[in-house]
Backbone as numpy.savetxt, mean C-alpha at the origin, in Angstrom:
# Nx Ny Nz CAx CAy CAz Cx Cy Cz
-10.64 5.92 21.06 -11.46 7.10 21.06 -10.60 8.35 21.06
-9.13 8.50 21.77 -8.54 9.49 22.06 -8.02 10.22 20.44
-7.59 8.66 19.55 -6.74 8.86 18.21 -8.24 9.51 17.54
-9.71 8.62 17.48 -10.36 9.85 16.76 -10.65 10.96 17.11
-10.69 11.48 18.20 -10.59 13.07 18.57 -8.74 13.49 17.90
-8.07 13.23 18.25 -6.68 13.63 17.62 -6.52 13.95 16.25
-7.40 13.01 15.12 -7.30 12.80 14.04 -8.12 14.22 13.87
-9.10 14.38 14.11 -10.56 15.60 13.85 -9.90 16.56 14.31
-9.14 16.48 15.75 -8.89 18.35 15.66 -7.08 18.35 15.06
-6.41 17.37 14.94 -5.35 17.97 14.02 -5.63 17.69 12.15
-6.52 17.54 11.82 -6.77 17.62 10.54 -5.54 16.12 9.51
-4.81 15.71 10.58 -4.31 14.40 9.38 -4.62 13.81 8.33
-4.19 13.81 7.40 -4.84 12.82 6.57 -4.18 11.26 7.25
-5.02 10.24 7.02 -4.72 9.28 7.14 -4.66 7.67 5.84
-3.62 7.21 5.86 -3.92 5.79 4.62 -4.07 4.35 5.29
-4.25 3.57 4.76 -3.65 2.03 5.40 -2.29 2.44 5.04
-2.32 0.92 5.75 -0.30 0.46 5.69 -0.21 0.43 4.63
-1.02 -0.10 3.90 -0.13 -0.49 2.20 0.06 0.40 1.43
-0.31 1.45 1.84 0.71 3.10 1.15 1.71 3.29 1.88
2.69 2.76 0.73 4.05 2.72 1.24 5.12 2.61 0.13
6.48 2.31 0.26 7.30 2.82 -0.92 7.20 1.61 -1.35
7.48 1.39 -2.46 7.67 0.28 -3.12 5.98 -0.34 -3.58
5.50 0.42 -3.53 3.61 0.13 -3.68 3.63 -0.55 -5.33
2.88 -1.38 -5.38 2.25 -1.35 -6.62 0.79 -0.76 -6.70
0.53 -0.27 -7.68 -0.91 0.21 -8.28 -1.77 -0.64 -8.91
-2.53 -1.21 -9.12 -3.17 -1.86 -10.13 -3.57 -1.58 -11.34
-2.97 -1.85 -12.57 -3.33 -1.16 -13.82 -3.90 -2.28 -14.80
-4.16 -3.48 -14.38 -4.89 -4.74 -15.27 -5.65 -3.68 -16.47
-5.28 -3.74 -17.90 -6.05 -2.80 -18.73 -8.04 -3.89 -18.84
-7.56 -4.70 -18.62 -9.38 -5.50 -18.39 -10.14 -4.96 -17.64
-9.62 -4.72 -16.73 -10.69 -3.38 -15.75 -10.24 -2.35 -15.84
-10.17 -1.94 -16.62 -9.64 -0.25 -16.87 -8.61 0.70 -16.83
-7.85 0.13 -16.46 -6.53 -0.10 -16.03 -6.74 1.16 -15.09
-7.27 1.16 -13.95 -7.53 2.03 -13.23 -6.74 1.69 -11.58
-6.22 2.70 -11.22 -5.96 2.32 -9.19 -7.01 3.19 -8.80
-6.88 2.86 -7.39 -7.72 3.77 -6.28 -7.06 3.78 -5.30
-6.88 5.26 -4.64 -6.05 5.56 -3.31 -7.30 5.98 -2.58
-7.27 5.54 -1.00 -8.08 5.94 -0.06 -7.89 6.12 0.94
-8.67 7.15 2.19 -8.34 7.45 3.40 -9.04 8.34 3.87
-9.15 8.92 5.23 -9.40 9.39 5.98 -9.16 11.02 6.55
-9.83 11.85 6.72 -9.20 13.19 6.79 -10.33 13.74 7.53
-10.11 15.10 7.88 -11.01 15.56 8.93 -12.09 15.38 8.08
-13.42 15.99 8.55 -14.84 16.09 7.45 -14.85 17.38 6.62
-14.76 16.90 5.19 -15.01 18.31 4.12 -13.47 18.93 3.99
-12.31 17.95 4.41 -11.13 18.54 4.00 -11.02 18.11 2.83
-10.05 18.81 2.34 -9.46 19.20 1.05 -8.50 18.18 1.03
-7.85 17.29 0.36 -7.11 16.23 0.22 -5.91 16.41 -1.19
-5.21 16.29 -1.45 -4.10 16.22 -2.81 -3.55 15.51 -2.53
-3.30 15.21 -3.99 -2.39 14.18 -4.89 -1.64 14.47 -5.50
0.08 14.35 -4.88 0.95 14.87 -6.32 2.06 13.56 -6.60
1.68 14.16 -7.80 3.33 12.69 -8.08 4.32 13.48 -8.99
5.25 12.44 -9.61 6.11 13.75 -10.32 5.69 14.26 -11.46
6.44 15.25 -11.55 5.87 16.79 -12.71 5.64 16.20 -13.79
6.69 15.08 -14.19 6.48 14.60 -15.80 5.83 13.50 -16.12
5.14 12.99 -15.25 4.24 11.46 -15.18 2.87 12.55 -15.41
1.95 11.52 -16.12 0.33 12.35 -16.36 -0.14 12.15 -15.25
0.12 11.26 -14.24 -0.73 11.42 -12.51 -0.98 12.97 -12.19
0.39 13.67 -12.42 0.47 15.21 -11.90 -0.36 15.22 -10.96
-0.88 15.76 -10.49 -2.00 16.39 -9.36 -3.92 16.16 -9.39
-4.00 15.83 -8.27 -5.34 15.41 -7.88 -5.94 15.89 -6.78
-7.36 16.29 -6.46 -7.62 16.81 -5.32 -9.23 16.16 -5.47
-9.76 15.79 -3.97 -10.55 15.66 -3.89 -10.87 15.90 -2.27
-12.70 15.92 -1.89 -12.43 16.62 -0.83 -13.38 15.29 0.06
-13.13 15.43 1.12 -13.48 14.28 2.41 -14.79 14.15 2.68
-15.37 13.43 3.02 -16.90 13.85 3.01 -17.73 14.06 4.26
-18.47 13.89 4.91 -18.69 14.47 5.97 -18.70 13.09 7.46
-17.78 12.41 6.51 -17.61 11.18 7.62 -16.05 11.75 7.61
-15.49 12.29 6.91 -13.49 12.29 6.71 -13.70 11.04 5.59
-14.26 10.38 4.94 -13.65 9.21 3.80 -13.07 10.44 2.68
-12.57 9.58 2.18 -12.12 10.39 0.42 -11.71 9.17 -0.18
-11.44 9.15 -1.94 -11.26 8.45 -2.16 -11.02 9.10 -4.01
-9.87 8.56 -4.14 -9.79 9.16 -5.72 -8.93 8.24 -6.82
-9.66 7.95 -8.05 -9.13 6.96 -9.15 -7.93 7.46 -9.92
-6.86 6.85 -10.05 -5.52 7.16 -10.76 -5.59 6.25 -12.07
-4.75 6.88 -12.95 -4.29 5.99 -14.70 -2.74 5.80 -14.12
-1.95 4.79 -13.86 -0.71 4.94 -13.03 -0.37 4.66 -14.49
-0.80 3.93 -15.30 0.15 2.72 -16.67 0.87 1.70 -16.21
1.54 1.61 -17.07 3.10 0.61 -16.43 3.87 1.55 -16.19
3.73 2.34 -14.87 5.05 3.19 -14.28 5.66 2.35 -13.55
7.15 2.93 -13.50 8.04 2.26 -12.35 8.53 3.81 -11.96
8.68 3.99 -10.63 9.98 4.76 -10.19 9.20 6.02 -9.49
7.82 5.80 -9.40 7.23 7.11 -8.59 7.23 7.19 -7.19
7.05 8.94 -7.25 7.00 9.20 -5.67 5.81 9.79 -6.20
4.53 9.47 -4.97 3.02 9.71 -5.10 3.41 10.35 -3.27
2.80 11.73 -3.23 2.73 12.47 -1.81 1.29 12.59 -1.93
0.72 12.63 -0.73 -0.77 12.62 -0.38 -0.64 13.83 0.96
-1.50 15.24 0.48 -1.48 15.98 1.68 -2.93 16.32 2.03
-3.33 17.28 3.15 -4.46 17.58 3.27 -4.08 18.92 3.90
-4.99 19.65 4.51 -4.80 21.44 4.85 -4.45 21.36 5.96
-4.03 20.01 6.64 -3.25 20.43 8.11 -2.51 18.98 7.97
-1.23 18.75 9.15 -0.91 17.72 9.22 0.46 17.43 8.25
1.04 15.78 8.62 2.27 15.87 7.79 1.91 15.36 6.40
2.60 15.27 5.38 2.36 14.91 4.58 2.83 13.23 4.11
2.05 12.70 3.45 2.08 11.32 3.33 3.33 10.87 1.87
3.70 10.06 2.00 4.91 9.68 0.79 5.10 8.66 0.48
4.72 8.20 -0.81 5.22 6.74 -0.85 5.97 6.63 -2.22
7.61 6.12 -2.20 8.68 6.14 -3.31 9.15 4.68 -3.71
9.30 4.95 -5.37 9.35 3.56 -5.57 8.09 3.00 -6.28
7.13 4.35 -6.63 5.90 3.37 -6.84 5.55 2.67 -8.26
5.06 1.62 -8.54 5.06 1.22 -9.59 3.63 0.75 -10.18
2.94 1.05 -11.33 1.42 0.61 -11.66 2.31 -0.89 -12.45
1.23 -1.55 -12.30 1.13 -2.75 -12.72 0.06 -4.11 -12.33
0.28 -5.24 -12.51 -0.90 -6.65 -12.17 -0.40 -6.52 -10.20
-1.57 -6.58 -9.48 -1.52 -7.14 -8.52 -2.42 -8.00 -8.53
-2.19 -9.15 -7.56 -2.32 -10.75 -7.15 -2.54 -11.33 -5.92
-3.43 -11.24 -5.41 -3.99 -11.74 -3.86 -4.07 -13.05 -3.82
-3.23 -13.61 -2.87 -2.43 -14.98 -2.64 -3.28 -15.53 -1.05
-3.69 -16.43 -0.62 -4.19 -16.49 0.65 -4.70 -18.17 0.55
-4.82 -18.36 2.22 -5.46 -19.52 2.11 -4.41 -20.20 3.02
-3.79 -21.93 2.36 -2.93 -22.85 3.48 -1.52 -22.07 3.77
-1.33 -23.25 4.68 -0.33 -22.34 5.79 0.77 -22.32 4.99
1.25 -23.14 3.66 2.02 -23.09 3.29 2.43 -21.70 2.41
1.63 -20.54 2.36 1.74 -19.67 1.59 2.90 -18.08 2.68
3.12 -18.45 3.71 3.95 -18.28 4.54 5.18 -18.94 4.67
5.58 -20.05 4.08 6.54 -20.81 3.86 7.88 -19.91 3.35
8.98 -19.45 4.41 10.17 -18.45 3.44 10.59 -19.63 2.56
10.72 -18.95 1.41 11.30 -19.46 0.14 13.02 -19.39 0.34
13.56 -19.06 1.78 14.83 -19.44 2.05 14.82 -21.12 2.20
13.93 -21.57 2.40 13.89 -22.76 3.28 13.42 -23.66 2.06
13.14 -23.37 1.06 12.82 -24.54 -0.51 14.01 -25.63 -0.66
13.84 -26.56 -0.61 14.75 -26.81 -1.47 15.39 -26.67 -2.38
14.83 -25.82 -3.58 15.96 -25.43 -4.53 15.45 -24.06 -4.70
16.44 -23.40 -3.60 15.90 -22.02 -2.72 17.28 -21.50 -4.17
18.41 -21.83 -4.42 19.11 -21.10 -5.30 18.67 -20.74 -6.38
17.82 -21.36 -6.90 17.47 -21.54 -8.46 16.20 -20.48 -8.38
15.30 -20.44 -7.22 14.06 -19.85 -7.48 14.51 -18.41 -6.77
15.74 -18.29 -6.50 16.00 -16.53 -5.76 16.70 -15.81 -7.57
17.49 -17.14 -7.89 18.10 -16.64 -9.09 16.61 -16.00 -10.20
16.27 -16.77 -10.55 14.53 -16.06 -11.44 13.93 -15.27 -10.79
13.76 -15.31 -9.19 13.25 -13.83 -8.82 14.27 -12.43 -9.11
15.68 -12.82 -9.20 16.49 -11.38 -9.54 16.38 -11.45 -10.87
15.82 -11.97 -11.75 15.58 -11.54 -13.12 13.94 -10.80 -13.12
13.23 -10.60 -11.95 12.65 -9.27 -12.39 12.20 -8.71 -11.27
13.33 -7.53 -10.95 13.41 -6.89 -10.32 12.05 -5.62 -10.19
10.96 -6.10 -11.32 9.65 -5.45 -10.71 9.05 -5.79 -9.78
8.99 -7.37 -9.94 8.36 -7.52 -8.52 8.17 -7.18 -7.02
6.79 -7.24 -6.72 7.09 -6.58 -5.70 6.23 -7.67 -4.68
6.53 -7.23 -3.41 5.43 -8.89 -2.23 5.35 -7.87 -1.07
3.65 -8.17 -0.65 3.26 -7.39 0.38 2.77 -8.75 1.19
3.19 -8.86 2.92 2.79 -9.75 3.34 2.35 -9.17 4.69
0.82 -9.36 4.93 0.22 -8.84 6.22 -0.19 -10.12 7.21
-0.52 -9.63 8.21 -0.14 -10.71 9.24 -2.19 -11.99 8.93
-2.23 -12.70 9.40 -3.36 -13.34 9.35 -4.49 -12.83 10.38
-5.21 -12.33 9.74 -6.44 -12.05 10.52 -7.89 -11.87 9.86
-9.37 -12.10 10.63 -10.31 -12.08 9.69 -11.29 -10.94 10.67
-12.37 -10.61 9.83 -13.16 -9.91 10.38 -14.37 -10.38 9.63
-15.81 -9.72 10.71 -16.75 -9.50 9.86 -17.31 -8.45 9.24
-16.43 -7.50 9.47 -17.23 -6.38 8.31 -15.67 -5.36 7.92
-15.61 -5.02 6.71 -14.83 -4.19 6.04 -14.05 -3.61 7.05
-12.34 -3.51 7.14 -11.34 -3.16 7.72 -10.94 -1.72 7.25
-10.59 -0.37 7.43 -10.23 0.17 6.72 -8.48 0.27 7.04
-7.69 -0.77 8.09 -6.56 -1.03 7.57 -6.19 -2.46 8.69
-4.37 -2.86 8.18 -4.45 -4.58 8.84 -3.83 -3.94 10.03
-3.86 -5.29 10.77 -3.81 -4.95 12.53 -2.09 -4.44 12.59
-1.91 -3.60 13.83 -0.38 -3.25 14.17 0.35 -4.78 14.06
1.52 -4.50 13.44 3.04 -5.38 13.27 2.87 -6.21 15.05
2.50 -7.32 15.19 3.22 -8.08 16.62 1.47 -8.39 17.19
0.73 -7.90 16.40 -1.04 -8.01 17.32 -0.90 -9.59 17.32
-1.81 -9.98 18.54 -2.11 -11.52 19.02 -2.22 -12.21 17.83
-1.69 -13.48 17.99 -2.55 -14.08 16.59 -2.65 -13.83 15.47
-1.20 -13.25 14.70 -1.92 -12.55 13.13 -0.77 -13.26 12.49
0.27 -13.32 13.04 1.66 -14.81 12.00 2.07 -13.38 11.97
1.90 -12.62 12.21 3.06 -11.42 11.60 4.17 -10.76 12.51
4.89 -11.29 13.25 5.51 -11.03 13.94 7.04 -10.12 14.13
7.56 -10.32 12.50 8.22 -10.08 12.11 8.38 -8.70 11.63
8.77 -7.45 12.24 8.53 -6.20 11.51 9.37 -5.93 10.00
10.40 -6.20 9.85 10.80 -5.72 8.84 10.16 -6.27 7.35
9.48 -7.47 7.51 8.71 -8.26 6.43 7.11 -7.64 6.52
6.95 -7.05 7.23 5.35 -7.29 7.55 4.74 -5.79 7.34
3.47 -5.78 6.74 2.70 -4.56 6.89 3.61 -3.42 5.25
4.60 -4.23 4.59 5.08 -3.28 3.84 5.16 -3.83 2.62
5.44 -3.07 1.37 6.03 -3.86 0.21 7.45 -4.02 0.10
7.60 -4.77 -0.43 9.34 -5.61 -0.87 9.74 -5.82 -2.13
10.37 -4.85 -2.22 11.02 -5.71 -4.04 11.79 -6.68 -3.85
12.11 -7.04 -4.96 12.30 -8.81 -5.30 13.70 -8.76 -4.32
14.79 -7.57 -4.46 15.75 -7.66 -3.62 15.94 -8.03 -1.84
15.11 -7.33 -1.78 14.25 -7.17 -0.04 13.79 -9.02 0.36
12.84 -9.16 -0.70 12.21 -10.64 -0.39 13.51 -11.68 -0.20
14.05 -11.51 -1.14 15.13 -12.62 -1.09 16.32 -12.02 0.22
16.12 -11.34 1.01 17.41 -10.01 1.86 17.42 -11.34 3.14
């Protein structure tokens, strides 16, 4: 209760975890090749979007609604190499570098999908083809379920989520990182 009074009178914008550097966007051209960034801000704030000067993202604004949601659609393409900043009329500003549009892929289910790929048996051969494409990228959040819509995953170390691990968890990883 204290963080939503904090949030309302310092005006923050807020994201999930998975705005972060190394982000992928979703640009599948079958659905439109469209992303969506979302979050939280006081009610009826003013929100922006900048990325760099020479990418067509350039600048976006949209304004919060009288809950604080916002929510605004990007054309990323096949970019690699952006910095996307997210500000609002008070508060710090948000940054995420490294960003890249492309296919994302939601992986879930047996326990084996947690399995480090240090531990394969032919862990040499499958790190070697992951450094042949250094786009890739792997977001791994800890295990947890709910019954109704999350608007982000639980803190790094919460009871029960397999995610224990901070430097793997709650972030994206390029292919270098995964294999680190």
């Amino acid at each position: 209760m204290l963080f939503s009074f904090l949030h309302v009178a310092l005006g923050a914008v807020t994201m999930p975890r998975w705005f972060s550097d190394n982000m992928v966007l979703q640009t599948n051209a079958e659905y439109g090749a469209r992303a969506f960034l979302s979050g939280r801000a006081s009610p009826n704030e003013t929100v922006t979007m900048r990325s760099d000067p020479s990418h067509p993202l350039g600048q976006q604004t949209v304004v919060a609604d009288s809950n604080g949601d916002w929510g605004m659609q990007l054309r990323p393409g096949q970019s690699t190499g952006l910095t996307i900043k997210i500000s609002g009329e008070n508060g710090q500003e948000l940054v995420a570098r490294n960003v890249s549009g492309g296919d994302v892929f939601f992986c879930s289910g047996q326990s084996n999908m947690v399995f480090p790929l240090k531990l394969a048996f032919n862990m040499s051969a499958e790190a070697a083809t992951l450094a042949q494409h250094p786009e890739f990228r792997f977001f791994m959040t800890q295990r947890n379920y709910a019954s109704t819509p999350q608007f982000d995953f639980a803190a790094i170390g919460a009871p029960n989520t397999g995610c224990d691990s901070p430097p793997n968890c709650n972030r994206w990883l390029t292919a270098q990182e995964a294999m680190g």
